[in-house]
N, C-alpha and C positions, 0 to 999 in steps of 0.2 A: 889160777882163779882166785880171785879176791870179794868179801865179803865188803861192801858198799854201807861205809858211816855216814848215817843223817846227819849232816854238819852245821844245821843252824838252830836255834836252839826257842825259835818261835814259834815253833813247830811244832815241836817235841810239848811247848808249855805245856798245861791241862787245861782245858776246856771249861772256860765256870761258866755258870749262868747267869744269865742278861739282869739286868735292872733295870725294867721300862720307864723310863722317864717321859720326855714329852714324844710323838710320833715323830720319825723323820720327815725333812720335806724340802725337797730340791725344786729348784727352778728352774724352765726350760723355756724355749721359743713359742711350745706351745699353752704353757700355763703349769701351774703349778701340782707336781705332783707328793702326793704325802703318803708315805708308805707305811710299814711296822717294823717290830722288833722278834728278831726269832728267840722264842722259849730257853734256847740249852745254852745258845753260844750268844758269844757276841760282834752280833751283826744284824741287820736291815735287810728289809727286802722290798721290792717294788713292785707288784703282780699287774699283768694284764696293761700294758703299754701301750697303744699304738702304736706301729711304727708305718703301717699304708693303709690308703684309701682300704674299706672293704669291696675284695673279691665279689662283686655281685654286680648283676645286668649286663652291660658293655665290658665289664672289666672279669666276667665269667671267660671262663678261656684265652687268658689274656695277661698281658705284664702286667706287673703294678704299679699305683700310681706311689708316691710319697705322700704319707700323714700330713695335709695342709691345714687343718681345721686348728681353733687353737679351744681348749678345754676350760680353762678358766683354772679349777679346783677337780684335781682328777682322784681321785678316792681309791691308791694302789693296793689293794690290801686281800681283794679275791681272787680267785683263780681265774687263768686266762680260757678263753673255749677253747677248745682242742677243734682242729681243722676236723671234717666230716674221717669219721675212719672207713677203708675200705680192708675186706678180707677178715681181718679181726678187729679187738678193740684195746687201744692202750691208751686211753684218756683221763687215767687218773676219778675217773670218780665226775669230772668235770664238764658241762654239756657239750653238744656237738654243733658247728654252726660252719655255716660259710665265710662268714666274719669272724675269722679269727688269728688273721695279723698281728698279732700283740709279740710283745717280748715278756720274761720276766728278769729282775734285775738286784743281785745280793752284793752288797757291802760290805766291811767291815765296819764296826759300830763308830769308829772314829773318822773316817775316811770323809772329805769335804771338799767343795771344786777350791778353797784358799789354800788348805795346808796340803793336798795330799797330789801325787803322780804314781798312782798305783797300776800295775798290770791287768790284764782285763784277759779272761778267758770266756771266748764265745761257743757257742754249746750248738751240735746239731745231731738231734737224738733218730736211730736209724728206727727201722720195721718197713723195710723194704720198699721203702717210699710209697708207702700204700697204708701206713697207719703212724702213732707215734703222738706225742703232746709234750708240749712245755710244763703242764700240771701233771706228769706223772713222778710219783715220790721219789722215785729214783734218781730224779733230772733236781731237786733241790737244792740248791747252794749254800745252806746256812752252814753246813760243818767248814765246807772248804773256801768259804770268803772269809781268812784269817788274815793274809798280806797282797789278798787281790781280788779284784773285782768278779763276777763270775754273771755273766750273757747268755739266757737262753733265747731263742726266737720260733715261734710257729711258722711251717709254712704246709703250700699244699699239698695235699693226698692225693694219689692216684691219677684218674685221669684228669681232673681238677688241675693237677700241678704239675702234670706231664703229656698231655694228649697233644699228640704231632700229626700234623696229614698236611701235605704241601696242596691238594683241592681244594683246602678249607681255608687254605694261606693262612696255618697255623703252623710256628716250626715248634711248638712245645717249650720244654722247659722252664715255663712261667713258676714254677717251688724253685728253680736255682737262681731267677730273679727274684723271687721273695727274699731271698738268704741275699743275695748280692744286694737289698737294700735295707737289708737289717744290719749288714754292715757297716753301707754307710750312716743310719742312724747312729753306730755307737761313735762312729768317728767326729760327726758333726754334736752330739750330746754328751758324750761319756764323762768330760771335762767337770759337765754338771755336778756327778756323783765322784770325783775323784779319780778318775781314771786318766790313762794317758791313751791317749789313739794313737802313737808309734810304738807304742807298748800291746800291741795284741797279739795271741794267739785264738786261731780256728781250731778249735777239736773237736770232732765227730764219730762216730760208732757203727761200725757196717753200712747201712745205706747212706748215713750221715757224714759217715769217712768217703763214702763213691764223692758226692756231691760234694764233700770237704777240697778235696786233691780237686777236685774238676776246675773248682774256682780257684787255689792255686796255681794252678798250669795258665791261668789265665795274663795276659801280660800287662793290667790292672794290680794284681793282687798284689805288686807290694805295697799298693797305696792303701787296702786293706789291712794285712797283717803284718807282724813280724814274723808270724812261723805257724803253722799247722804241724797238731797232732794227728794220723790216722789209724786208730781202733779197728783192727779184723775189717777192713776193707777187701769186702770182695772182689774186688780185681775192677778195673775202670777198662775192661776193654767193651768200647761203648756204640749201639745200631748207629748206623746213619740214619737220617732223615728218611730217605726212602725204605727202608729195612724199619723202621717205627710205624713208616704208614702203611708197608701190612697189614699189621696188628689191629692198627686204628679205624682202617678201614672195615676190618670186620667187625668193630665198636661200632660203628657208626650207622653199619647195616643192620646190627642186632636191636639198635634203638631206633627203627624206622628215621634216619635222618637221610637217607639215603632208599633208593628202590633196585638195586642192582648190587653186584658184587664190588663194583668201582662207585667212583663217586662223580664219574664223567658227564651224567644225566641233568646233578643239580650244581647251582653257580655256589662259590666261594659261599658270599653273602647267607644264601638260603640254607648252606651244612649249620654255620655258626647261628644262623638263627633259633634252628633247630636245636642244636646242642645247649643252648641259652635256657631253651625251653624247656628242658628234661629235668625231671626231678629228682632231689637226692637217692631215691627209693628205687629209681627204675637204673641210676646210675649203678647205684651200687649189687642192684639183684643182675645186671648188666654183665659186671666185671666177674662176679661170680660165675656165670654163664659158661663164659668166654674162658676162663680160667679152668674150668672143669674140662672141658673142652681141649684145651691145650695140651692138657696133663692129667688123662683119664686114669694111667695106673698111680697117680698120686706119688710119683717118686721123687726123693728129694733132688734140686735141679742145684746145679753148678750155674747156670747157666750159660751156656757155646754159643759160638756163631751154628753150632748144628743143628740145635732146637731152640735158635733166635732168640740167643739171651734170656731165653725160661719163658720168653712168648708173655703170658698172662701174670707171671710174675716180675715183668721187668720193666712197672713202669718208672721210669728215671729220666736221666739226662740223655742226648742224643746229639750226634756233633751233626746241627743246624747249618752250618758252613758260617755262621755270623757270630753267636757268642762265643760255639763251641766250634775251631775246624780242626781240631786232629784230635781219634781218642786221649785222655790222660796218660793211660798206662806205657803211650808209648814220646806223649810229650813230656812230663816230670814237672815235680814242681818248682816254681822259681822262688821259692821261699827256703828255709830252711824244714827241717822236720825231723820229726817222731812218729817210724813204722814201725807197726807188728801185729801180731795174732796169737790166738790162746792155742794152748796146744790140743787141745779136745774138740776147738770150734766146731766141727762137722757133727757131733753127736746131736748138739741143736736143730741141723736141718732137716738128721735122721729123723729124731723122733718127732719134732713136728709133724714130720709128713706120715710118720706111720701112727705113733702114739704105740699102746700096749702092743702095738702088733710086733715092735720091735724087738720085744723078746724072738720070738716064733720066725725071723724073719730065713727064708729058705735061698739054695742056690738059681734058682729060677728067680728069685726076686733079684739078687744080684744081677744076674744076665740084663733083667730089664732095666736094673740103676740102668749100667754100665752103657747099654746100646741106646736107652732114652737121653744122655748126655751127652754123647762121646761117638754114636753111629758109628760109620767104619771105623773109627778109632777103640771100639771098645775091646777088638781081641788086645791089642798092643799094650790097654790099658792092663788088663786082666792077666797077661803073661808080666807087666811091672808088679802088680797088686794079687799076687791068685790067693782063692781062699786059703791055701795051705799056709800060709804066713800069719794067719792069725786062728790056727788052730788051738794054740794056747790059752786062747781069751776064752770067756764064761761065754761069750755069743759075738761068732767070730764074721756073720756076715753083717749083724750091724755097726762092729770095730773097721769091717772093711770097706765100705760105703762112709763113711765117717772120715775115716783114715782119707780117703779119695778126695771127699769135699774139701778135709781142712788142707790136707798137701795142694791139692790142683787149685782152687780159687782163693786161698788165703795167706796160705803161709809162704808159697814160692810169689805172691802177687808184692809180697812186703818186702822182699830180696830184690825182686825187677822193677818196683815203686822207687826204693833207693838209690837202686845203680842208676838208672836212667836219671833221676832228680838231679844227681851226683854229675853225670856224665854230660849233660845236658846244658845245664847252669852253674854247675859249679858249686850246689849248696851243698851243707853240709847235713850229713843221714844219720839218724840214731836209732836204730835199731834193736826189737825185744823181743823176747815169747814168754806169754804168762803161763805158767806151767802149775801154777797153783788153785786146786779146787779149798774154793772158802769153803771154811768153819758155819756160816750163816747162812742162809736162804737169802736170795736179795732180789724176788720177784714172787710179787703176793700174788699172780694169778696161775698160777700153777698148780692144779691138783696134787695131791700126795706128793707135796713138794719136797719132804728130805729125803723119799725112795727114788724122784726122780730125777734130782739133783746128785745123788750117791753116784747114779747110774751115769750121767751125763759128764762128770769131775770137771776138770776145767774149760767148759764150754763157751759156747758163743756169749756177751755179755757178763763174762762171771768179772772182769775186771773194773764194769763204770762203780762199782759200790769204793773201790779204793781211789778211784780217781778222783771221786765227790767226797773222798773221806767220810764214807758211811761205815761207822764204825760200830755203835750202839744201836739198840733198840730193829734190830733188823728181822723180816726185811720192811722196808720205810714205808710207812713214818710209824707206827707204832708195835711193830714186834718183839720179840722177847728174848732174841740171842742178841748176842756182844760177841766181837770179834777176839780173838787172843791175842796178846800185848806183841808177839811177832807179826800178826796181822796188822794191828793199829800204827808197828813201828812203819810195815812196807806203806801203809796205806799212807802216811804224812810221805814217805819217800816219794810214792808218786806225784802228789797235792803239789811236794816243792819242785819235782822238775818239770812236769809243767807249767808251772809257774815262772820256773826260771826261761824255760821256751820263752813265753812273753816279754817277757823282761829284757832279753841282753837275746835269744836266735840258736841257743843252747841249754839241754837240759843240767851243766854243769857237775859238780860233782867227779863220779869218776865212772863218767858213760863214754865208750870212745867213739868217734866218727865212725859209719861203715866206711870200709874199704873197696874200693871197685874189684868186681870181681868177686863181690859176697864170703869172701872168706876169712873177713876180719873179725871182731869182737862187736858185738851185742851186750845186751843186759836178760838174762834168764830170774825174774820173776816166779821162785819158789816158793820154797819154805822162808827167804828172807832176798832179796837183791843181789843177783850174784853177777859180776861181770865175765864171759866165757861165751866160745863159740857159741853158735844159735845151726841147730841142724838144719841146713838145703841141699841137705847131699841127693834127694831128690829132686834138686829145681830145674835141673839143665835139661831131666827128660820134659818134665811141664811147659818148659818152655822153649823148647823142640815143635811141642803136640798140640801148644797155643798157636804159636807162627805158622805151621801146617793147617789148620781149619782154620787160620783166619785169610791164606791166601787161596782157600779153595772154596 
């Protein structure tokens, strides 16, 4: 095992503070836009872009169009709206609208379309495709647009950006169209700001990573990127089309758009009329409904083909037979890439779904994980997993339920994400486990955030703060920890291989290729970067128990 040297030394500089001179102001096909100077660092940034038509009237439920209008003087400098959120709220502070397409866009303060061909990393922030924002603090780019560009893009929430029903002659996926034409925006402008469009990376975070690898797998995507990162991606094994319009159909009858169980009664025309016509308020007390509904004892879902991909929580992508025709997880991508997952992930889904109850959480509650996710598969699971194996722990059925989540949809899904990418196309896989709980809090909506953060340690999300080089002032934007100089060194570690992803199709350094067959070297993200085995000594059952419920 070897400790991993940050080798370039850009990186490493210190951080001064900006000197606002005149505003920046780049020029594009559609008119000019004039951005700001970030506070600490020095770099620019562009808020609230267009990049499509707005999602409203005819284009409600529906692809998008491309931004044709031209602006004249476009004023980049407030926050973008955050698409409508469903289930909870993570918009930053920032209002909610249906119109809200935008990207936002960070520089480095010298970067120019004369002198500069910089890498470009494009950002697609998860919350289960049912919430999430380009304005939330965490998603900001001014630390880590040091030697490259950094692309965030809104797209849509929930049934908005996902509602499928072949009645309705809707095949869904309209948010992986959003993202597929926020890409072509950077490719046709990026130029503008200094960027090279054969110089990008995709990187995404749990829903963000499903949707990230979807569009990968796509046999477009390398006109899109050079390489995709995918962050605690919960597994892309993905509904069909008609396995979506179950679900949707119960949407559909819940909001009087329909009079019956099926939707056989009313024409195509007359569903989407109807759906056109519903308000945000009745959508969203809608989905709630319908989600209670699904998952009355509240337990945290894996989501299975056995409770239909979490039902009420799975609105996403769906292989349509046109954008989308083979799950991902079993197509790969044809890009290069960066998998992994945190070794705690599942403590996040835990206590979401319980909260305090998670202390107190009993063997009966397990039984109902276990059979709410896994149905006949749960004895099999429970003789792999039995409480006795974490009798050790301070509270051993919420380590066991946890333990399940992160092994079964995470961490084996980033060992089969590789091989097959690997196997498939031939690219090459770099593979990690973040095994390190920050020093900092890095998400301000958290009650009694350092007891629950103690409790959670390296959990779902505990890695975008080092990715965006949040290193100060946490959690963002104006908190009051700083991370420790081992923290700040891993956190420039990742910023550069990233960056190098973009750049050249490799995180470079001294990360090795997976190996087929999962038994190569990884990168273990601890207490510092360390290269060494990455454990899947439990993937071959997972992925036994995955191929089993999905052929039956």
């Amino acid at each position: 095992m070897s400790s991993l040297i940050l080798p370039f030394t850009i990186l490493a500089a210190a951080i001064v503070l900006a000197t606002p001179t005149a505003s920046p102001v780049v020029s594009t096909a559609n008119g000019t836009i004039h951005g700001g100077t970030c506070l600490d660092t020095e770099a620019n940034y562009f808020l609230s872009i267009p990049f499509a038509e707005p999602p409203l009237g005819d284009l409600r439920f529906a692809s998008p169009r491309p931004y044709s209008k031209t602006f004249g003087n476009l004023d980049a400098t407030s926050p973008a709206p955050s698409c409508i959120q469903f289930t909870r709220e993570m918009s930053g502070g920032s209002i909610q609208s249906e119109d809200c397409l935008y990207l936002n866009i960070w520089t480095p303060a010298n970067a120019s379309a004369s002198s500069s061909s910089l890498p470009v990393k494009v950002w697609l922030y998860g919350g289960t495709n049912q919430y999430g924002s380009i304005s939330y603090p965490l998603y900001q780019g001014c630390e880590s647009a040091t030697d490259a560009i950094i692309v965030s893009l809104n797209y849509r929430s929930g049934p908005l950006g996902w509602f499928a029903l072949e009645d309705a002659e809707l095949t869904g996926n309209f948010a992986l169209q959003d993202q597929l034409l926020g890409l072509r925006w950077v490719q046709e402008n990026i130029r503008a700001f200094g960027g090279d469009p054969s110089k990008v990376l995709l990187f995404g975070q749990s829903a963000g990573a499903i949707d990230a690898l979807a569009i990968s797998t796509l046999p477009e995507a390398p006109k899109y990127m050079k390489a995709v990162a995918l962050e605690s991606t919960p597994g892309s094994y993905l509904p069909t089309l008609s396995q979506a319009a179950e679900w949707n159909r119960l949407f559909t009858s819940e909001l009087n758009c329909t009079s019956s169980s099926t939707t056989t009664n009313l024409s195509a025309q007359a569903i989407r009329k109807c759906l056109r016509s519903v308000s945000v308020s009745q959508l969203n007390s809608t989905v709630s409904i319908l989600s209670k509904q699904a998952n009355p004892d509240s337990v945290p879902l894996v989501g299975t083909p056995y409770n239909n991909y979490g039902q009420g929580n799975a609105w996403g992508p769906n292989i349509d037979g046109s954008l989308i025709t083979q799950s991902p997880a079993q197509a790969g991508s044809r890009v290069p890439l960066i998998i992994g997952s945190n070794a705690q992930d599942g403590t996040f889904y835990t206590f979401a779904a319980y909260g305090t109850s998670s202390l107190t959480l009993t063997h009966a509650d397990y039984d109902d994980f276990l059979v709410g996710n896994f149905g006949p598969y749960a004895s099999l699971v429970n003789q792999t997993y039995p409480l006795s194996l974490f009798n050790k722990t301070s509270l051993p059925v919420f380590e066991a339920m946890s333990t399940v989540v992160t092994h079964s949809r995470l961490r084996c899904f980033s060992r089969a994400g590789a091989d097959v990418s690997m196997r498939s196309h031939g690219v090459s896989a770099h593979t990690y486990s973040f095994n390190h709980a920050p020093s900092c809090d890095w998400m301000d909506q958290v009650p009694n955030r350092a007891a629950v953060l103690e409790l959670l340690g390296a959990t779902h999300t505990a890695e975008i703060a080092f990715v965006f080089g949040h290193t100060q002032n946490l959690p963002p934007p104006s908190g009051t920890c700083n991370f420790t100089s081992a923290e700040v060194t891993m956190s420039k570690w990742m910023v550069g291989a990233w960056t190098n992803m973009a750049r050249g199709g490799s995180p470079g350094m001294e990360w090795p290729a997976f190996e087929e067959g999962g038994e190569g070297l990884g990168v273990n993200f601890g207490d510092e970067a360390v290269v060494g085995e990455i454990d899947y000594s439990m993937c071959d059952f997972w992925d036994r128990v995955w191929e089993d419920m999905l052929e039956h």
